[in-house]
C-alpha positions, 0 to 999 in steps of 0.5 A: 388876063394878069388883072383877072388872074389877080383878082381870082386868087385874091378871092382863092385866098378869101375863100381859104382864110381860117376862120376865126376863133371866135367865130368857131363852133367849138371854141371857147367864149372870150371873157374879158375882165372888168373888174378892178385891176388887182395888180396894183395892189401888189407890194412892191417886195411880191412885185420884185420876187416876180420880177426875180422869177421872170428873169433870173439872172438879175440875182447875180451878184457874184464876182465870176465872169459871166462864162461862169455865172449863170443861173437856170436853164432858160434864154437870158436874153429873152428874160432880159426882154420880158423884164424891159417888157414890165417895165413899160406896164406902170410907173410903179412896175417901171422903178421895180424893173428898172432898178433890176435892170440896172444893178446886175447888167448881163451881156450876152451873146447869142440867144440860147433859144430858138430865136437864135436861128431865126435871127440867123436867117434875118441876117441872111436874108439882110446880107444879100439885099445890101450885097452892093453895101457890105457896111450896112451888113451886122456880123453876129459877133459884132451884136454883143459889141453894139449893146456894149456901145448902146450900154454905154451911151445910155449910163452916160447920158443917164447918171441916175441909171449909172449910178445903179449899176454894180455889177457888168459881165460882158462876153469873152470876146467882147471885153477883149476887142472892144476895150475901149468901149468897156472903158468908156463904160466903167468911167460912168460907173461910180458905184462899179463893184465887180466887171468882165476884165480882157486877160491882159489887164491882169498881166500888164498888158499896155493896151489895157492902160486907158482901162485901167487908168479908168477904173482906178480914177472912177471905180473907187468900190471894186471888190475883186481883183487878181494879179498875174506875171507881169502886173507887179507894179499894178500890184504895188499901186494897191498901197496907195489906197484906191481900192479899198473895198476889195474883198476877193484877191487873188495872185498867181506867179509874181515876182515880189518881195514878201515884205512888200507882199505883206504891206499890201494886203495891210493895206486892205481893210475889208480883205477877207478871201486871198488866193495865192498860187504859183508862188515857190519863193512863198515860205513860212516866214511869211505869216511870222510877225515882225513887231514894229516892222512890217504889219502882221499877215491879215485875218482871212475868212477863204485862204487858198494856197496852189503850188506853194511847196514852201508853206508848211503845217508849222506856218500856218499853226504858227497864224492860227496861234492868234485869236483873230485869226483862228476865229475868223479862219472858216474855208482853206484849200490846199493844193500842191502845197508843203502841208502833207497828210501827215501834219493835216491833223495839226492844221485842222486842230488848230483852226477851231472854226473851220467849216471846209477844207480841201487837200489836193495831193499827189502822193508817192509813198504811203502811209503804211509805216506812220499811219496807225501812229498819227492822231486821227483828223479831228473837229468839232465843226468841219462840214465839208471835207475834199479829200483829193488823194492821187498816186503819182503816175510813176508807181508801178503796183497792185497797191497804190500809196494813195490807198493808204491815205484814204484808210487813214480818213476811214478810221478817222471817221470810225473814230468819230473825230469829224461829227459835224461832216456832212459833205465828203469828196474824194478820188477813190470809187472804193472810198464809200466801201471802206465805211461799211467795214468795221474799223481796223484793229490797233497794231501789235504790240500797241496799246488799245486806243493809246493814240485816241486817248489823246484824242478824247483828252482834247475833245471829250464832246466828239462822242456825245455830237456824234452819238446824235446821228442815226445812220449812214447815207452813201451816195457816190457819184460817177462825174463832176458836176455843179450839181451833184448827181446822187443815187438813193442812200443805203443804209450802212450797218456800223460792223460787218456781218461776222467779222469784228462784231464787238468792236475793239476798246479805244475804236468807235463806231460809225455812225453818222449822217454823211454824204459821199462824192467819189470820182475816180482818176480821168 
């Protein structure tokens, strides 16, 4: 009977087979091209631009870990695995695929598809067959584990593959259980320009000395490093010279002196971005120079200074004095630092080719009694403007001091002193409101437009590149995101409708182009 049984429903499951597509009434004839395959007449630049689209993440080459680094929406690892997939069609796609797959590697953790939970399941399924043997079991936070080590076996084996590679990003729990590993890693990579470090290689940590002890003997072209508490012997080790090509340097919390502060960065040739935060015994003097003493402070394209109280307006003026450095200068961002409001028109006059500026503040007395006395901020090439004005928590009002700030950045713009910013962040929903109001009138008792004549003595362009622009977009957002969310720009009349319609002599209209971000307090 069970043999009968079988053959019954091996004929039940014929007879319920779908019929093939082909075969269907309805289905559409297969064709099948003969012709010569045009694929291989591509150029090889229109083969790598495919490529870049098939998997995206190829095209970084940023210095960010890789929690931070992402590109596009879709699954990186799926991406990955069509790119190997070209790989294997030719030899001419292979050197292509081949050189993307190397230059820029990836690990990731986790499928951000549907795949993801189907793997899940196969584990499953795996982990009750073998529940005799728990070794034969892979947990999925050991995979991104396992390809570090298949990584790592395959640039050992393979030094023209190792050779490649300038960039590796690995997850966040990976780089810290697996340190070992990474290290083995990064000792076949010469070319090495940036990799996913643990946190303790920052701070001195003694299970990440075999790592170091690597990437100082191995990786001669790493471009990007940082500092914190606990490192400053790691720190020192930079004036001997073993990396040299570091561009992006950033120190937080150290406990050193200026003066060897100073030998340090003279001893990086290619330094162009220096971050320094958390340092309260950093001071003015540091950017003084000392002839025949210590090496001058470098020229920097990025300076970012976070919880410096110390630095001061007068210190950074005193480095932008010199050509070299003023030319070069094009982003600097201020947060908590000794650079109030009232001196940033000295710094932004000063730094000739500045393109973006960010003042982040905390303020607790406003600008009522100074502010129609300070010059407006001004440049002739300042783009992007962050502008981040808070009230300190222990105000107890209806005004807030910060308000006054950001009618102090209203009649600067009023004045037309910023006519190439296009880009503007601030921390008041109001703000976009200010700039439809027409410009407030001089104080009693001072002289119409005395302070601007100043201002139009310095820079007696401003008008004409600002004259240019026809109208005002405003396009205030509501979130922070890395794409910003804006709704359609409305047209903002330069005066208010009855009120001032003749504006007073000395205060120009606004009419720019510029493009407002407001966020209020979390």
């Amino acid at each position: 009977m069970g043999l009968l049984k079988h053959f019954r429903s091996r004929s039940r499951l014929n007879n319920q087979q779908p019929q093939s597509p082909s075969r269907s009434p309805y289905a559409s004839p297969i064709h099948s091209y003969r012709g010569r395959d045009q694929t291989q007449r591509l150029p090889d630049n229109i083969l790598e631009s495919i490529f870049e689209y098939t998997c995206p993440h190829t095209l970084d080459h940023t210095y960010e870990p890789s929690e931070r680094s992402q590109i596009g929406d879709g699954c990186m690892l799926c991406d990955l695995r069509d790119l190997a997939s070209c790989a294997q069609v030719c030899r001419k796609w292979y050197a292509i695929a081949q050189r993307q797959l190397y230059t820029s590697i990836r690990i990731d953790a986790v499928h951000y598809c549907w795949l993801e939970e189907e793997l899940a399941e196969r584990r499953k399924k795996a982990a009750g067959k073998h529940f005799r043997s728990k070794s034969n079991v892979v947990e999925p936070g050991e995979v991104p584990n396992i390809r570090l080590s298949l990584l790592c076996r395959t640039v050992r084996e393979n030094e023209r593959l190792a050779d490649q590679v300038l960039l590796l990003k690995v997850p966040y729990m990976t780089r810290e259980t697996a340190k070992g590993e990474l290290a083995r890693t990064v000792s076949a990579l010469p070319n090495l320009q940036y990799v996913d470090l643990p946190d303790g290689f920052f701070n001195g940590d003694p299970s990440c000395l075999a790592l170091r002890h690597e990437l100082q003997a191995r990786c001669p072209e790493i471009r990007k490093m940082s500092y914190q508490p606990g490192s400053e012997e790691a720190l020192e080790l930079l004036a001997q010279r073993h990396w040299q090509s570091i561009e992006q340097l950033e120190l937080s919390g150290l406990h050193i002196e200026p003066a060897t502060l100073r030998i340090v960065l003279a001893s990086l040739p290619t330094l162009h971005e220096l971050t320094l935060s958390d340092l309260p015994w950093l001071d003015d003097t540091i950017f003084q120079p000392f002839p025949g003493q210590l090496p001058d402070f470098p020229p920097l394209q990025v300076l970012k200074l976070e919880n410096t109280p110390n630095v001061t307006a007068h210190g950074l003026t005193d480095h932008l004095e010199l050509p070299q450095n003023r030319e070069v200068l094009s982003s600097l961002s201020l947060t908590n630092t000794g650079v109030t409001v009232q001196d940033l028109h000295l710094v932004l006059w000063s730094a000739s080719q500045l393109i973006h500026l960010a003042i982040n503040e905390t303020v607790s007395k406003s600008l009522t009694l100074t502010g129609s006395q300070l010059p407006p901020l001004t440049s002739i090439c300042l783009k992007t403007l962050n502008f981040e004005i808070t009230s300190s928590e222990d105000i107890i009002g209806l005004q807030k001091p910060a308000e006054s700030y950001y009618a102090y950045l209203a009649n600067s713009l009023h004045s037309n002193a910023l006519p190439a910013l296009k880009t503007l962040y601030v921390r008041d929903t109001d703000f976009p409101e200010l700039l439809t109001l027409p410009p407030m009138p001089p104080p009693f008792g001072a002289s119409p437009g005395s302070d601007r004549n100043t201002l139009n003595s310095k820079s007696s362009n401003l008008s004409s590149l600002s004259n240019s622009m026809a109208s005002t977009h405003l396009a205030p957002h509501q979130s922070p995101s890395p794409i910003p969310r804006t709704r359609p720009a409305m047209n903002v009349p330069s005066t208010a409708s009855g009120i001032n319609p003749t504006p007073s002599p000395g205060l120009g209209t606004f009419n720019q182009t510029l493009e407002v971000f407001s966020k209020g307090l979390d």
